[in-house]
PDB file of N, CA, C and O in Angstrom, chain B, residues numbered from 101:
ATOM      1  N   UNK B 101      18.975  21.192 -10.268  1.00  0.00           N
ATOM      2  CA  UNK B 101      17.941  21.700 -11.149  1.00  0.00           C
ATOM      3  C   UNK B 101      16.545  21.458 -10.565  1.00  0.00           C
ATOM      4  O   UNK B 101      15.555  22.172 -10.727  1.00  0.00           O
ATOM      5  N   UNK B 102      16.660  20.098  -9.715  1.00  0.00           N
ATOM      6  CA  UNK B 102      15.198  20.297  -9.270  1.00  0.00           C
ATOM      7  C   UNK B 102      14.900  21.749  -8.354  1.00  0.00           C
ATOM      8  O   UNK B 102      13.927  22.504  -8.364  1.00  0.00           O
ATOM      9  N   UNK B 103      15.578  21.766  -7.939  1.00  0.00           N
ATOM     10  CA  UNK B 103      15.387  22.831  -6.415  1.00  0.00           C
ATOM     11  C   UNK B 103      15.089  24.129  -6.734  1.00  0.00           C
ATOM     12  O   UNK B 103      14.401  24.934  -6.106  1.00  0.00           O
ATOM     13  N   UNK B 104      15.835  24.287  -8.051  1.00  0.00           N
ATOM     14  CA  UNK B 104      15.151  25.589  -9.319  1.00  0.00           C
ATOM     15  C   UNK B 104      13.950  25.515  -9.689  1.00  0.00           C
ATOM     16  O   UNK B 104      13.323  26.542  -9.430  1.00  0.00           O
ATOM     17  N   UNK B 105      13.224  24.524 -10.316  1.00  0.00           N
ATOM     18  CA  UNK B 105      11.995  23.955 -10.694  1.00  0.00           C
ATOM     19  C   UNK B 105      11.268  24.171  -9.334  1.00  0.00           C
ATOM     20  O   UNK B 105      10.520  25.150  -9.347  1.00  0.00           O
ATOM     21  N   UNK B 106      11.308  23.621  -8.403  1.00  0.00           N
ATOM     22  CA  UNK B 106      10.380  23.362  -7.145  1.00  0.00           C
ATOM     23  C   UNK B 106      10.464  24.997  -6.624  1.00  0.00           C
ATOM     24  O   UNK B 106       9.761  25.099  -5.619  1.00  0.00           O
ATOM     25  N   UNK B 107      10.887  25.869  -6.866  1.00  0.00           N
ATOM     26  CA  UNK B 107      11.538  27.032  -6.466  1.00  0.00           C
ATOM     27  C   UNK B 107      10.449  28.284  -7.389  1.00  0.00           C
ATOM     28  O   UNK B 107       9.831  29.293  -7.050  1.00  0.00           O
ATOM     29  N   UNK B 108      10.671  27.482  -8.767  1.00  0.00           N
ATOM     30  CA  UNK B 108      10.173  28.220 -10.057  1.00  0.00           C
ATOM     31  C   UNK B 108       8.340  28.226  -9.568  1.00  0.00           C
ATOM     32  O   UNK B 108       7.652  29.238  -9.693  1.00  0.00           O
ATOM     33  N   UNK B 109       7.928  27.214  -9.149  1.00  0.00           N
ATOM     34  CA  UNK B 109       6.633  26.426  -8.652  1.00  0.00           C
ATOM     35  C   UNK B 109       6.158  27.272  -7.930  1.00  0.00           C
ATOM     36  O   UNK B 109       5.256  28.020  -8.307  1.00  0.00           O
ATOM     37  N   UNK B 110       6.675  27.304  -6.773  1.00  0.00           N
ATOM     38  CA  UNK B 110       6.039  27.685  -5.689  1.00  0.00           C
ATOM     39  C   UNK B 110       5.715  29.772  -6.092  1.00  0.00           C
ATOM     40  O   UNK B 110       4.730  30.509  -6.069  1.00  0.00           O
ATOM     41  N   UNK B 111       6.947  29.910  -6.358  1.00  0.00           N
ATOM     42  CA  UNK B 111       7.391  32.014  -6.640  1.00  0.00           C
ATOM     43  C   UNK B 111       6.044  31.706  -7.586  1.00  0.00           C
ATOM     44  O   UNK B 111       5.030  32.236  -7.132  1.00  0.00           O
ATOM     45  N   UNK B 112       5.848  30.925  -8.846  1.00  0.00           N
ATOM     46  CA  UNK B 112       4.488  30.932  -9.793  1.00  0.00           C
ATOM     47  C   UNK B 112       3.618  30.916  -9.029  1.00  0.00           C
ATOM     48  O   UNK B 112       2.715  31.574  -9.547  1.00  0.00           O
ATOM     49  N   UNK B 113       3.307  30.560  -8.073  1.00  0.00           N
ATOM     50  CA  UNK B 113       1.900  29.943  -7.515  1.00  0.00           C
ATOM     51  C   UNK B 113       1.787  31.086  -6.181  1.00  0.00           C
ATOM     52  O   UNK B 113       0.685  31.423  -5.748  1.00  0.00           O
ATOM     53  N   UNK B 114       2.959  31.567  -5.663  1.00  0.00           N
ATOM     54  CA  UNK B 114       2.846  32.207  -4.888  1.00  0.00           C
ATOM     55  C   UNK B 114       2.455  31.471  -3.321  1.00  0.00           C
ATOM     56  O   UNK B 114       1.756  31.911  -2.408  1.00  0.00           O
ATOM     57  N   UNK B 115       3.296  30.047  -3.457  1.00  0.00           N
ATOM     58  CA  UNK B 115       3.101  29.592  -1.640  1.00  0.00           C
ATOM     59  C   UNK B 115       4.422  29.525  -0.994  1.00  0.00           C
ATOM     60  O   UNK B 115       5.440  28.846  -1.126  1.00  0.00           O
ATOM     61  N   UNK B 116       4.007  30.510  -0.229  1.00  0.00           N
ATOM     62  CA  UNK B 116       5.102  30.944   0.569  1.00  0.00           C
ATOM     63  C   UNK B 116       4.945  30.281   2.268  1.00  0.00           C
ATOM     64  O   UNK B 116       5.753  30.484   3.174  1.00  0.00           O
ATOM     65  N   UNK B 117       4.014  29.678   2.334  1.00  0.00           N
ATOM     66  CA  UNK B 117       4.167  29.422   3.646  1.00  0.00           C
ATOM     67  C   UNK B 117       3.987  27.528   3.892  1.00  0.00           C
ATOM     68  O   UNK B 117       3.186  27.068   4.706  1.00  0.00           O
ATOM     69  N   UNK B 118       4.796  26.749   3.115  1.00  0.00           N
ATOM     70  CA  UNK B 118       4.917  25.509   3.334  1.00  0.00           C
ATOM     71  C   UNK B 118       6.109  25.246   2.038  1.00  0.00           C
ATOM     72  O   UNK B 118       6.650  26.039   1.266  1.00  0.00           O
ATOM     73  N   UNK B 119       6.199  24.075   2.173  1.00  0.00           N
ATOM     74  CA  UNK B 119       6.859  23.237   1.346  1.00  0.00           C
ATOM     75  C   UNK B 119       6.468  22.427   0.596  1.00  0.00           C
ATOM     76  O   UNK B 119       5.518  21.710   0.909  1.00  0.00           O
ATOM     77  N   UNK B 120       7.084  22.320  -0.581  1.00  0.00           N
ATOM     78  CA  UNK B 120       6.445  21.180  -2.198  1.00  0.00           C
ATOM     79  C   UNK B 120       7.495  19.950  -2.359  1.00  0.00           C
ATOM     80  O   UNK B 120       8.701  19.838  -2.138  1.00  0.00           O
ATOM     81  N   UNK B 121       6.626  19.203  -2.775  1.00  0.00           N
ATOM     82  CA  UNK B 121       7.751  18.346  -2.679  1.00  0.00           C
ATOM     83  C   UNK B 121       7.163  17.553  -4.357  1.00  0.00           C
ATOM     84  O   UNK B 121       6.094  17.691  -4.951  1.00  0.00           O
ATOM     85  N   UNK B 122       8.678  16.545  -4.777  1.00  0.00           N
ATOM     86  CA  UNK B 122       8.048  16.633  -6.486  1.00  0.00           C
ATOM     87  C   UNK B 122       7.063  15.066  -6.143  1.00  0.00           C
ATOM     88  O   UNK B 122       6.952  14.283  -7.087  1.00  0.00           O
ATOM     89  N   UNK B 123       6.773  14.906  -5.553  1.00  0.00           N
ATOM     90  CA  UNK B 123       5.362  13.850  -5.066  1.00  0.00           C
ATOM     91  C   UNK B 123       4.341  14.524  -5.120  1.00  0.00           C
ATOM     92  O   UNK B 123       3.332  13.963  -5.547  1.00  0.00           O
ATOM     93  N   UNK B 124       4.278  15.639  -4.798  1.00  0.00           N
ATOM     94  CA  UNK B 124       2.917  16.352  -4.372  1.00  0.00           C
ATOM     95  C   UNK B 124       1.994  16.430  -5.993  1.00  0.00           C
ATOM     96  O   UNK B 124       2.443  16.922  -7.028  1.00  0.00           O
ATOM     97  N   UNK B 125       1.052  15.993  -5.869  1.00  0.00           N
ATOM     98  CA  UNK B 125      -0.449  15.994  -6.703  1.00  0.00           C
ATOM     99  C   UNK B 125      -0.264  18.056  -7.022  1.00  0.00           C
ATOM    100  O   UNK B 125      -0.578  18.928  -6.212  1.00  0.00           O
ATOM    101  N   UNK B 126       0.049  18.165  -7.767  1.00  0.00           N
ATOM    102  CA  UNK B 126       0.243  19.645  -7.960  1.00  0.00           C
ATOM    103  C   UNK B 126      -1.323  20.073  -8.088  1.00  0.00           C
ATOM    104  O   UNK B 126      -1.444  21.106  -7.430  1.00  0.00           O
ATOM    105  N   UNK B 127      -2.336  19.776  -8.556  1.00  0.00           N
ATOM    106  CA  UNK B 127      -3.794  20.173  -8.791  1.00  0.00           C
ATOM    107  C   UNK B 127      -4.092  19.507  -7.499  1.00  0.00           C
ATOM    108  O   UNK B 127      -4.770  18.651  -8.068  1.00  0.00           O
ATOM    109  N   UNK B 128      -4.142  19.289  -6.718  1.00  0.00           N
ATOM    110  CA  UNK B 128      -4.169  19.349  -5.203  1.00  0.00           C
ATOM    111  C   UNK B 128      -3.923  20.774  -4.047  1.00  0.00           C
ATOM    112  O   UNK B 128      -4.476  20.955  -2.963  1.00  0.00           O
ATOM    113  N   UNK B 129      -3.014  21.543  -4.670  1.00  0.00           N
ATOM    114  CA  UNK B 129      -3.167  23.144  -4.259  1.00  0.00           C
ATOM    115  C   UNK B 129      -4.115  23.796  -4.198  1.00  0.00           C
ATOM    116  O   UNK B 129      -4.929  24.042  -5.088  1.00  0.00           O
ATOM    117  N   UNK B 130      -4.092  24.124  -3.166  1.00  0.00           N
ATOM    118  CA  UNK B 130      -5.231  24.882  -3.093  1.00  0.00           C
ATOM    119  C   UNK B 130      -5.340  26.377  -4.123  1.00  0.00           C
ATOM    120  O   UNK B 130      -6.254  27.015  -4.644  1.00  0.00           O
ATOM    121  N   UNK B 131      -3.505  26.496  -4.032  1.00  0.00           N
ATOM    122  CA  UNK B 131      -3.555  27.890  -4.974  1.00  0.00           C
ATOM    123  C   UNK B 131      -3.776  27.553  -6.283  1.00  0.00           C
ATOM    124  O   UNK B 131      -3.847  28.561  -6.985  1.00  0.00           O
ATOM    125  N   UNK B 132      -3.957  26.184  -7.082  1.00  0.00           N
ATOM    126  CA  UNK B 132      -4.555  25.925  -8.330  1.00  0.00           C
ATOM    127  C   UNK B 132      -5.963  26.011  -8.415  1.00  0.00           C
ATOM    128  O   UNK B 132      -6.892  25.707  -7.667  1.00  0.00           O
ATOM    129  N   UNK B 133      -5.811  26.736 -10.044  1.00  0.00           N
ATOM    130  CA  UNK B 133      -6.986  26.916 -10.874  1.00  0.00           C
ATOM    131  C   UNK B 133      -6.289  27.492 -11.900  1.00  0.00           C
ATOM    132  O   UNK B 133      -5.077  27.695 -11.975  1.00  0.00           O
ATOM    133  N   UNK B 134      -7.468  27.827 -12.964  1.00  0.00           N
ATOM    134  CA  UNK B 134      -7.418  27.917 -14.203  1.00  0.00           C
ATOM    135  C   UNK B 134      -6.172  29.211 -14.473  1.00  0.00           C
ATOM    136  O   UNK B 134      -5.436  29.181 -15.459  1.00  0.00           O
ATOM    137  N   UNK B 135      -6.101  30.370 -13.360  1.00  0.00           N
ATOM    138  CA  UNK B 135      -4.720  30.864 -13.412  1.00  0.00           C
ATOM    139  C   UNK B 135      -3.762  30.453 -13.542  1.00  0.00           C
ATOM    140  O   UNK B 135      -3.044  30.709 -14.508  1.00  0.00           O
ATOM    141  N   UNK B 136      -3.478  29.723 -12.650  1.00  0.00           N
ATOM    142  CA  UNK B 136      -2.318  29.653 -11.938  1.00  0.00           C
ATOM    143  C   UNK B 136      -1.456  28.128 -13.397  1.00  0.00           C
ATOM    144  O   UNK B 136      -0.337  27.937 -13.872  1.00  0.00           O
ATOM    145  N   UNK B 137      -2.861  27.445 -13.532  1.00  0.00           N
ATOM    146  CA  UNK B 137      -2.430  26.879 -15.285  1.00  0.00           C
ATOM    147  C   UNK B 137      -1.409  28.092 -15.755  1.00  0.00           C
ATOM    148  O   UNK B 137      -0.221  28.341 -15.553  1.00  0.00           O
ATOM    149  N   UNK B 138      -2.405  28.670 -16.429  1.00  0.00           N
ATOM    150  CA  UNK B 138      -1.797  29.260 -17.558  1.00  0.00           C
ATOM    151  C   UNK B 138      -0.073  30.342 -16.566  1.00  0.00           C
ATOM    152  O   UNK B 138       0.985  30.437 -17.189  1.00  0.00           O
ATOM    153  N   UNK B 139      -0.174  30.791 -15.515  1.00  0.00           N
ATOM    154  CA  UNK B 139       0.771  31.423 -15.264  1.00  0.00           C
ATOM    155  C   UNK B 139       2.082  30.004 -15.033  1.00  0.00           C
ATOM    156  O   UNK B 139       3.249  30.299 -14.776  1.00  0.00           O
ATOM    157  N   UNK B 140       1.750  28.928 -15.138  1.00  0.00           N
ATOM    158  CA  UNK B 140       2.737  27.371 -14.905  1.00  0.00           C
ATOM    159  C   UNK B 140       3.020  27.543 -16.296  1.00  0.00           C
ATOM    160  O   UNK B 140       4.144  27.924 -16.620  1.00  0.00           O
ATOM    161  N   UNK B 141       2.087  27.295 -17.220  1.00  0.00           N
ATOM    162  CA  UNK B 141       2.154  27.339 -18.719  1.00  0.00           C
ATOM    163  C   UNK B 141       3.929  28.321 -19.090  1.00  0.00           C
ATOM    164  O   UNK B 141       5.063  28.055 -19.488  1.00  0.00           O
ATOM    165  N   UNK B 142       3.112  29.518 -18.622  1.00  0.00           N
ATOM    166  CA  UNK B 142       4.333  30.770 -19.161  1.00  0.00           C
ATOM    167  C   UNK B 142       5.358  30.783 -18.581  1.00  0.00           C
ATOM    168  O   UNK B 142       6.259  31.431 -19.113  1.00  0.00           O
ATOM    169  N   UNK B 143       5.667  30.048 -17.195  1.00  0.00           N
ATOM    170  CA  UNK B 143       6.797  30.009 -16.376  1.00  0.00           C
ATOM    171  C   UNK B 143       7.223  28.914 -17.407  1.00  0.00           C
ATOM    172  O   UNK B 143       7.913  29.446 -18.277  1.00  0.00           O
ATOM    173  N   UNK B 144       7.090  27.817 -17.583  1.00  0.00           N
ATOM    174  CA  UNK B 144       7.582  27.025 -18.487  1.00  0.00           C
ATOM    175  C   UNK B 144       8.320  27.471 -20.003  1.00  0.00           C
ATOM    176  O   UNK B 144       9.449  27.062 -20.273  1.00  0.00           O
ATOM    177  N   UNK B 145       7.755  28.114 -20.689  1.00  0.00           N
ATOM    178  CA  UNK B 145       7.971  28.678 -21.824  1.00  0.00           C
ATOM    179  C   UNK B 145       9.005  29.692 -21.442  1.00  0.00           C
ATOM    180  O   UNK B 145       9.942  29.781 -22.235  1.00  0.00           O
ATOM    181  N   UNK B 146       9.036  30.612 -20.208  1.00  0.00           N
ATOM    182  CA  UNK B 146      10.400  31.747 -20.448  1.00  0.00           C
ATOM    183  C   UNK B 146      11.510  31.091 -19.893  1.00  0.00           C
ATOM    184  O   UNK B 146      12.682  31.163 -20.262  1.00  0.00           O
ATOM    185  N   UNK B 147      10.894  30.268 -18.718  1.00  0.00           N
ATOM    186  CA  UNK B 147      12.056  29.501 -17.840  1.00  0.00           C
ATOM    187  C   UNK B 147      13.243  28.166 -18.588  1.00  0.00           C
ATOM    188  O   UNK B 147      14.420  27.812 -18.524  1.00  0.00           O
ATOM    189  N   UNK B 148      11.959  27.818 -19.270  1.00  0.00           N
ATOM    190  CA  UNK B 148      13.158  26.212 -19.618  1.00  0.00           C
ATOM    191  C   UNK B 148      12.381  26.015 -21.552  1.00  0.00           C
ATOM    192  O   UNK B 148      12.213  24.992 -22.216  1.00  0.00           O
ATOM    193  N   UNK B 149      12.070  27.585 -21.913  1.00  0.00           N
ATOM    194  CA  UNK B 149      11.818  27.408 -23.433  1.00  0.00           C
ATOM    195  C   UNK B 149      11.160  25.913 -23.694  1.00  0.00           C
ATOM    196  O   UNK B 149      11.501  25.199 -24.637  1.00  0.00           O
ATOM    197  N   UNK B 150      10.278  25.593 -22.825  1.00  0.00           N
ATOM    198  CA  UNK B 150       9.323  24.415 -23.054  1.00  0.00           C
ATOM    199  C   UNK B 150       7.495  24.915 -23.154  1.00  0.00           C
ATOM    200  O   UNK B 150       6.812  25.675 -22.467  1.00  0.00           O
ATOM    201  N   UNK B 151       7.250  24.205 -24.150  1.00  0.00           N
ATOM    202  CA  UNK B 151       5.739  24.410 -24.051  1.00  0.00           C
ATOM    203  C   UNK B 151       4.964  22.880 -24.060  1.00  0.00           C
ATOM    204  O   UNK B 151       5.227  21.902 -24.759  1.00  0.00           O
ATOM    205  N   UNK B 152       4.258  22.995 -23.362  1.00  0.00           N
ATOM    206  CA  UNK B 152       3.468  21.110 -23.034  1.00  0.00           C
ATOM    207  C   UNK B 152       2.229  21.653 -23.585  1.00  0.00           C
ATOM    208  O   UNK B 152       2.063  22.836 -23.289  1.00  0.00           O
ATOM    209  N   UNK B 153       1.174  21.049 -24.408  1.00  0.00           N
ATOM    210  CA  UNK B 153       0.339  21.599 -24.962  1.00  0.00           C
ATOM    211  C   UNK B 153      -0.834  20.821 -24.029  1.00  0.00           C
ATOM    212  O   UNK B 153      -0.569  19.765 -23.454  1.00  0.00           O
ATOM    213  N   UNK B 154      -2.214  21.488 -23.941  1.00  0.00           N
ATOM    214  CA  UNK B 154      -3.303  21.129 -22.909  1.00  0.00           C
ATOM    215  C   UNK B 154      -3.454  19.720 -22.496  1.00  0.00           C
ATOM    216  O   UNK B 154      -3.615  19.484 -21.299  1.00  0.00           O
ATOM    217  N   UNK B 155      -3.404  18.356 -23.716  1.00  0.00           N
ATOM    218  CA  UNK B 155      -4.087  17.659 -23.889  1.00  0.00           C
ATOM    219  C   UNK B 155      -2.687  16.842 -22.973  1.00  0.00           C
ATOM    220  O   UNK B 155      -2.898  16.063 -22.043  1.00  0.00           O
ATOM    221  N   UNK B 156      -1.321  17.204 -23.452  1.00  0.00           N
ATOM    222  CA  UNK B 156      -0.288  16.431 -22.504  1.00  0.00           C
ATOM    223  C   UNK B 156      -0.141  16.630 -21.098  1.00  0.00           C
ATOM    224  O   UNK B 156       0.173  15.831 -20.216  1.00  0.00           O
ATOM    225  N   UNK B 157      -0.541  18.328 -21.037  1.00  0.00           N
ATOM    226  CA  UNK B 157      -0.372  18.756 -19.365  1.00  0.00           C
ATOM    227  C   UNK B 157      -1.560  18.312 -18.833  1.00  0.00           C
ATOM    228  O   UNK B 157      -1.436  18.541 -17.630  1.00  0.00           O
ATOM    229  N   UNK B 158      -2.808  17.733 -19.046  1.00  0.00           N
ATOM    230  CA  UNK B 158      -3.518  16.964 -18.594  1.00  0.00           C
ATOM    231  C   UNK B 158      -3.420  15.758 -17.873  1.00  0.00           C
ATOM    232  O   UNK B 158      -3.898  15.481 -16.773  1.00  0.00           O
ATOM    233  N   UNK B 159      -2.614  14.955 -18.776  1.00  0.00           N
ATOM    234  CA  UNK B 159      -1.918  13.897 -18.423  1.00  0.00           C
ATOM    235  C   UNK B 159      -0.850  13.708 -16.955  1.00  0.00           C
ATOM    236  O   UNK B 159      -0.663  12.777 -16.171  1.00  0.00           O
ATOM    237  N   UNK B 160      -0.454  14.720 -17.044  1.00  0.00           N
ATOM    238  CA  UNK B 160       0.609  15.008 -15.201  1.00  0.00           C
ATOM    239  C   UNK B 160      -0.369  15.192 -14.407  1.00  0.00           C
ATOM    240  O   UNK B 160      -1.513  15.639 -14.485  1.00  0.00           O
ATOM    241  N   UNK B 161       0.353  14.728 -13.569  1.00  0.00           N
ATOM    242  CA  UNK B 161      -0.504  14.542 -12.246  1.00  0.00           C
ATOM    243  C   UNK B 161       0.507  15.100 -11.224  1.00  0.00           C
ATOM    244  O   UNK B 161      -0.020  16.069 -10.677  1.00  0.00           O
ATOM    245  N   UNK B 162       1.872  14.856 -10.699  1.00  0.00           N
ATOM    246  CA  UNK B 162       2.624  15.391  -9.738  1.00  0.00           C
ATOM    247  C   UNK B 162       3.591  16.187 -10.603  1.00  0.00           C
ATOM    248  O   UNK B 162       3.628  16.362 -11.821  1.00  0.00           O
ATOM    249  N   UNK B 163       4.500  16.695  -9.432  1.00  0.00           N
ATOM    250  CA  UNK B 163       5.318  17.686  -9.480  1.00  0.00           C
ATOM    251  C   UNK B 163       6.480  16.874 -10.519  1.00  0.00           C
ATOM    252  O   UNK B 163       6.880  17.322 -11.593  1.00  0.00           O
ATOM    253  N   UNK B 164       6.885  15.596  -9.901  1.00  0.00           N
ATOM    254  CA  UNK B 164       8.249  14.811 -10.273  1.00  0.00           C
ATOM    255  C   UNK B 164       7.119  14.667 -12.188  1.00  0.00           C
ATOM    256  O   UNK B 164       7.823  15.390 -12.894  1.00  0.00           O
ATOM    257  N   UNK B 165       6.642  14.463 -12.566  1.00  0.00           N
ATOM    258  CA  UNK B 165       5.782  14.292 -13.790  1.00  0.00           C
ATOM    259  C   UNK B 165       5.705  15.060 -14.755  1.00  0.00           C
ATOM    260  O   UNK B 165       5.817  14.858 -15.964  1.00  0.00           O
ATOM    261  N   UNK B 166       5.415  16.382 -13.893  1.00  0.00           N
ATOM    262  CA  UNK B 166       5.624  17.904 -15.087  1.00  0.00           C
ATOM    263  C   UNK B 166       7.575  18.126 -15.042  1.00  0.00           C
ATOM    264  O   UNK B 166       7.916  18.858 -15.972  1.00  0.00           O
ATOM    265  N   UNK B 167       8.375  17.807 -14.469  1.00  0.00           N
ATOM    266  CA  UNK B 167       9.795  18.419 -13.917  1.00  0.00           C
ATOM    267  C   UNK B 167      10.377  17.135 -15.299  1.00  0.00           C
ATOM    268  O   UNK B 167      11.309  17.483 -16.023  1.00  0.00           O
ATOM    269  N   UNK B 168       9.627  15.527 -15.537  1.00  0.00           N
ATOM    270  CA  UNK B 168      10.373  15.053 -16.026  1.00  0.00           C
ATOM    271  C   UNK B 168       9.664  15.204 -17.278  1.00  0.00           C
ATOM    272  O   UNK B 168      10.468  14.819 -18.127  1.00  0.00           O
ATOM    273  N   UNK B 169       8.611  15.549 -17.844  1.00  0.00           N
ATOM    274  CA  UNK B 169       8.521  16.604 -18.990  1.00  0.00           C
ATOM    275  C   UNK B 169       9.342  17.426 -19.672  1.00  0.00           C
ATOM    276  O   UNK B 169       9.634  17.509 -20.865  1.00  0.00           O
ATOM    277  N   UNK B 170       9.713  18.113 -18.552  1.00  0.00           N
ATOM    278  CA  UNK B 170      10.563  19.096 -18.939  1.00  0.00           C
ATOM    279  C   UNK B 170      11.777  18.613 -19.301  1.00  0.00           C
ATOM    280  O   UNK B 170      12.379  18.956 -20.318  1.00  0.00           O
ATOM    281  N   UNK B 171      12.067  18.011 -18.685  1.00  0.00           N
ATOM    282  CA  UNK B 171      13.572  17.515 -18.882  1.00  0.00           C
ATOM    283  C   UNK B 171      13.200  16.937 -20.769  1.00  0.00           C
ATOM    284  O   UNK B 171      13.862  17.316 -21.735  1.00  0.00           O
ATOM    285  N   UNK B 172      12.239  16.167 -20.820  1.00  0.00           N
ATOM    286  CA  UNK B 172      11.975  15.660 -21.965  1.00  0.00           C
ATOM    287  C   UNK B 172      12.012  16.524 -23.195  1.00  0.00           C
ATOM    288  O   UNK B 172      12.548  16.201 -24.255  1.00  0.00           O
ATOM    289  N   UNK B 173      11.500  17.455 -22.994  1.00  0.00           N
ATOM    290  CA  UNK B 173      11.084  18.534 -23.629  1.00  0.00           C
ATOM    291  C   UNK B 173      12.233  19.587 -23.953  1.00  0.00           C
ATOM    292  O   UNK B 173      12.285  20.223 -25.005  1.00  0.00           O
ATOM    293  N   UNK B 174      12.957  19.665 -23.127  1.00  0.00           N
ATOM    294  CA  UNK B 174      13.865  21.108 -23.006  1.00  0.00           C
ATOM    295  C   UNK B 174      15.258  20.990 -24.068  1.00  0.00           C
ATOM    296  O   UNK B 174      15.995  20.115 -24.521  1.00  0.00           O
ATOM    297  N   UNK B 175      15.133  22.048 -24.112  1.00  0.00           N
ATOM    298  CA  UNK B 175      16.422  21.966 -25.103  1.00  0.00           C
ATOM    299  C   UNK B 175      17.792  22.867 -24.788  1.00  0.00           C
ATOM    300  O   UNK B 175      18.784  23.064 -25.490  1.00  0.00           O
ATOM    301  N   UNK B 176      17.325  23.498 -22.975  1.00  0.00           N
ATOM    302  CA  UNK B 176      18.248  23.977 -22.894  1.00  0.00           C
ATOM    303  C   UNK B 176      19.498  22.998 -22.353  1.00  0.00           C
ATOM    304  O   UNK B 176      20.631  23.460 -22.221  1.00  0.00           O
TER     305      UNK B 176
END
């Protein structure tokens, strides 16, 4: 499931030419900004029927952080 997630990440963000790893400082991308939020936001919600609301997704900082969210969160 991670490799789906890290998979889900990158196709959202559109980096195709390196590798993520769930350490990586995700707001450290260069392809982040205020898009690429909200397009993480909606990958979340169709992908794993999770929604993290602003004030919690603030709070993450890496990849392994938002992935164990989810896990927290998910109900699939």
């Amino acid at each position: 499931m991670q490799e789906k997630f890290i998979e889900l990440f990158k196709e959202t963000l559109d980096i195709e030419d390196r590798e993520i790893q769930l350490s990586d400082k995700f707001r450290e991308y260069e392809e982040w900004n205020s898009l690429a939020y909200l397009s993480v936001i909606a990958m979340l919600d169709e992908e794993y029927e999770v929604i993290i609301e602003g004030a919690a997704f603030k709070e993450l900082r890496t990849l392994d952080e938002l992935y164990k969210e989810i896990q927290v969160r998910s109900v699939l």
